[in-house]
N, C-alpha and C positions, 0 to 999 in steps of 0.2 A: 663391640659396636664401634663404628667408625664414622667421622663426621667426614663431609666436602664442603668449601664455600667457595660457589664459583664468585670469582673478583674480577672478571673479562671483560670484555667490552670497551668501546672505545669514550663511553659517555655523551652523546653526540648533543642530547638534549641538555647538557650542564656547559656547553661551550660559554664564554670563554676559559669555564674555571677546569676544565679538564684537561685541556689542550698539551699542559707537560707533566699530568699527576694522573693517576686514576681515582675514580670519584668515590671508590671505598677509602683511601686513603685522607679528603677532605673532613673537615672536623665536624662533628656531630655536637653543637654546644662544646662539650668538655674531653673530648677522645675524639679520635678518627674513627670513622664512620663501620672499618671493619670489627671493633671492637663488639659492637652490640650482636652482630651474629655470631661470632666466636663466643659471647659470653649465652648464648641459646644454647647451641652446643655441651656446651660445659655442664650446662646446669640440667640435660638429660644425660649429665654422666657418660660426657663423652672427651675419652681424651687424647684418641690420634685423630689430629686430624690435616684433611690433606688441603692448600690452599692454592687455586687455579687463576691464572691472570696472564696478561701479556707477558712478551718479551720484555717488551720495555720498564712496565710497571713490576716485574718479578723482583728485582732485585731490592724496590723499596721496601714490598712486603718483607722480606730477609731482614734488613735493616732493622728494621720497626716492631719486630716480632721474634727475632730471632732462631732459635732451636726451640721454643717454648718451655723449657724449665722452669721459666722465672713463674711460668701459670701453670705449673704442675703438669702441663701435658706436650705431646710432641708433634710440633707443626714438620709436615713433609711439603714439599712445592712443586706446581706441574706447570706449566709452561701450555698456555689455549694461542697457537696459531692463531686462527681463526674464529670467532663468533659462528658459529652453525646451530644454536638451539638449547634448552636448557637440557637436554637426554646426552647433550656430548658431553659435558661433563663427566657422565659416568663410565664414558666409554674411555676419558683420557684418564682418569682414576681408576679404568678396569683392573693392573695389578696392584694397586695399594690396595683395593676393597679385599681382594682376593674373594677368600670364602665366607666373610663376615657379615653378615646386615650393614646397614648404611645410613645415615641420613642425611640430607643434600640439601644446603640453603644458600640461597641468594647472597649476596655481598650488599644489597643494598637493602635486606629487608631486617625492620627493628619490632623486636613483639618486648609487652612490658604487661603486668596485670598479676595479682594476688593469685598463686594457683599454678602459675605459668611453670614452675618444676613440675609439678605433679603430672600435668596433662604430655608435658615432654616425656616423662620417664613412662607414661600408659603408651606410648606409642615406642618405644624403646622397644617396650616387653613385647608389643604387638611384630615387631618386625622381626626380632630374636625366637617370637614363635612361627613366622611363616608368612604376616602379613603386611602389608602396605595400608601407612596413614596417613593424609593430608589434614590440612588445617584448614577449616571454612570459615569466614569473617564477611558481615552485613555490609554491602558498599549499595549507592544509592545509581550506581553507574556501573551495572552489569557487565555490559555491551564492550568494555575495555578488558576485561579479567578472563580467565577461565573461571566454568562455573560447576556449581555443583549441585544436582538436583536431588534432595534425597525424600524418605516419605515421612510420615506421623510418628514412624516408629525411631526415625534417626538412619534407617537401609539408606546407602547412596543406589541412588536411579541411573543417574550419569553425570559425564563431564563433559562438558564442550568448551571449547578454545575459544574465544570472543563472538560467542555467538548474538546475530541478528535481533532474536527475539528471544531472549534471557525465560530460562525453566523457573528461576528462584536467583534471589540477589545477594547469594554466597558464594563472596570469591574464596578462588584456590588460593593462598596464600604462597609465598615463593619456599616454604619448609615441607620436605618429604621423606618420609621414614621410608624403606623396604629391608624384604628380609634378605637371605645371603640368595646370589645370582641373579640380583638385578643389572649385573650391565650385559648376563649375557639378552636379556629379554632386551636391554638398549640395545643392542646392536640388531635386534626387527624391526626397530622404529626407521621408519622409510622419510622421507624430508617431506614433509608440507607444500603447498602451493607458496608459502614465502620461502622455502630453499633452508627450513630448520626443521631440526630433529624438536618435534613438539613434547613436552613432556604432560602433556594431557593425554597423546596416544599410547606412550609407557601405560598413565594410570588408567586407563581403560583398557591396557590387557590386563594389569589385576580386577579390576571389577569385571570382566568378561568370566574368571575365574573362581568370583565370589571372596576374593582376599583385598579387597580394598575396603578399607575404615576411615570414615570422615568426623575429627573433632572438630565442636562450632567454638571457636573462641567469639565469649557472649560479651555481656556487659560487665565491667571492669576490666575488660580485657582492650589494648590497644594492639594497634597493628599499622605501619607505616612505611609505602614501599616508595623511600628518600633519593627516588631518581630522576625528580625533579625539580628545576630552582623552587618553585614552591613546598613540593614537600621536603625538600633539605632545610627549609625556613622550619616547618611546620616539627618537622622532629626535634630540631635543634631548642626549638620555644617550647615543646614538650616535656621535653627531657630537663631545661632549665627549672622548668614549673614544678615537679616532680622535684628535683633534688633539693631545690631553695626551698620548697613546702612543706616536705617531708624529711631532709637534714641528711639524705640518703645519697648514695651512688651508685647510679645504674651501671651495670655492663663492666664493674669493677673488677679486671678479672683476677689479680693477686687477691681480693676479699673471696671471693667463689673458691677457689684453689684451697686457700685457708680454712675456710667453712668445710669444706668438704672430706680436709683432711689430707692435700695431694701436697702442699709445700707447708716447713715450719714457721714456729714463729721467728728464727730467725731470718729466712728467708723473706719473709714480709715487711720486716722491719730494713732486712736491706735497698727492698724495692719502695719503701715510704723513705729512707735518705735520699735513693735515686731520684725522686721525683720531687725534693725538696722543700718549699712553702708553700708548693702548688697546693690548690684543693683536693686535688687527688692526691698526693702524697699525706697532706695533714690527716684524708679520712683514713688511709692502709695506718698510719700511726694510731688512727684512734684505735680501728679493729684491735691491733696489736696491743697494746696497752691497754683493754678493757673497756674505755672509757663513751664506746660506740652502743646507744643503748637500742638498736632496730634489733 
């Protein structure tokens, strides 16, 4: 299984804080902003993964992430010309995926809630066996989202791209599982009346072929898509609330690696020096020394 996080885009709604950064790079409370979809990934037990941005902004993400060892798994980097839609991703990823399943999430989007591996790893297996899963979440504002209509029994009915008059007010969330040869099905997606490769017309040829699966992340579940000055407040005041309440840290990704078994305890301990009386260095110490009791 292999992850993508597209990171592209020029941020135009985060002006003037993007103007020389990209806005995955901006800090989310206590990490930069890319961390928390990296740490989605990881925690469906994914650990190549490929990460897509500007010319310009490519070389930060290098910088800032490096070869991925230090998080047990191995960042690859593609280079997005252009903004053309969220289905191009998969097309500029088409030889990293190769033959393998996929999952493909946003650079700006943060999920957090008890459960949140498990429901990753069911859509893992769902794509490793043949099919495509999106994530559905209650928004009170349709009409901006892709949506997803499904029935009594949990069947998706359809999706539609910011539709007029909303089926049901479960948005597509920007995370999507499929199985292996998904970019050749990308490369039928035809461009939109806004001049993008929609990835709502991807998921509606799985569901035209009966392989698309819709999880509803419920209650306890959060979802935040931090691409604008408000919601970059709103994650950032989240995420603080969470850690100082709970004693926790989100999107940690040396602790996930750890946990999981992909780097040791010295490697941990090296990256808790690196980061030194930071808060995040103090927690990778605690992990490492026992003394971390979540």
């Amino acid at each position: 299984m292999k992850g993508i996080i597209l990171a592209g885009g020029s941020g135009t709604r985060l002006y003037p804080l993007t103007v020389v950064t990209s806005k995955q790079l901006l800090p989310v409370y206590d990490k930069p902003m890319i961390y928390y979809p990296i740490s989605t990934l990881m925690l469906a037990g994914i650990r190549e993964i490929l990460i897509i941005s500007t010319p310009a902004d490519l070389p930060d993400f290098r910088r800032l992430l490096g070869d991925g060892s230090q998080f047990g798994v191995a960042f690859s980097y593609q280079i997005q010309q252009n903004p053309e839609g969220i289905a191009q991703a998969l097309l500029i990823g088409e030889e990293f995926i190769g033959k393998a399943p996929c999952a493909l999430i946003l650079g700006d989007n943060l999920f957090y809630g008890g459960g949140l591996g498990d429901k990753l790893k069911i859509a893992a297996k769902n794509a490793e066996q043949g099919t495509a899963t999106i994530f559905g979440y209650y928004v009170s504002d349709p009409e901006r989202f892709g949506i997803m209509e499904f029935s009594k029994t949990g069947k998706i009915l359809s999706v539609e791209e910011k539709p007029q008059n909303p089926k049901s007010n479960y948005c597509i969330t920007g995370l999507y599982f499929y199985p292996s040869g998904v970019a050749e099905k990308a490369r039928r997606v035809t461009p939109s009346e806004r001049g993008e490769l929609e990835i709502t017309s991807l998921n509606d040829m799985y569901l035209s072929e009966g392989k698309l699966n819709g999880l509803i992340l419920g209650r306890g579940f959060t979802w935040i898509d931090a691409g604008t000055m408000d919601s970059l407040v709103e994650a950032s005041t989240f995420i603080q609330m969470i850690e100082k309440r709970q004693g926790v840290q989100i999107a940690a990704l040396e602790e996930i690696a750890y946990r999981y078994g992909w780097i040791s305890k010295e490697m941990l301990l090296h990256s808790a020096e690196k980061y030194g009386n930071s808060p995040y260095g103090q927690h990778l110490l605690n992990v490492a020394t026992d003394t971390f009791l979540c």
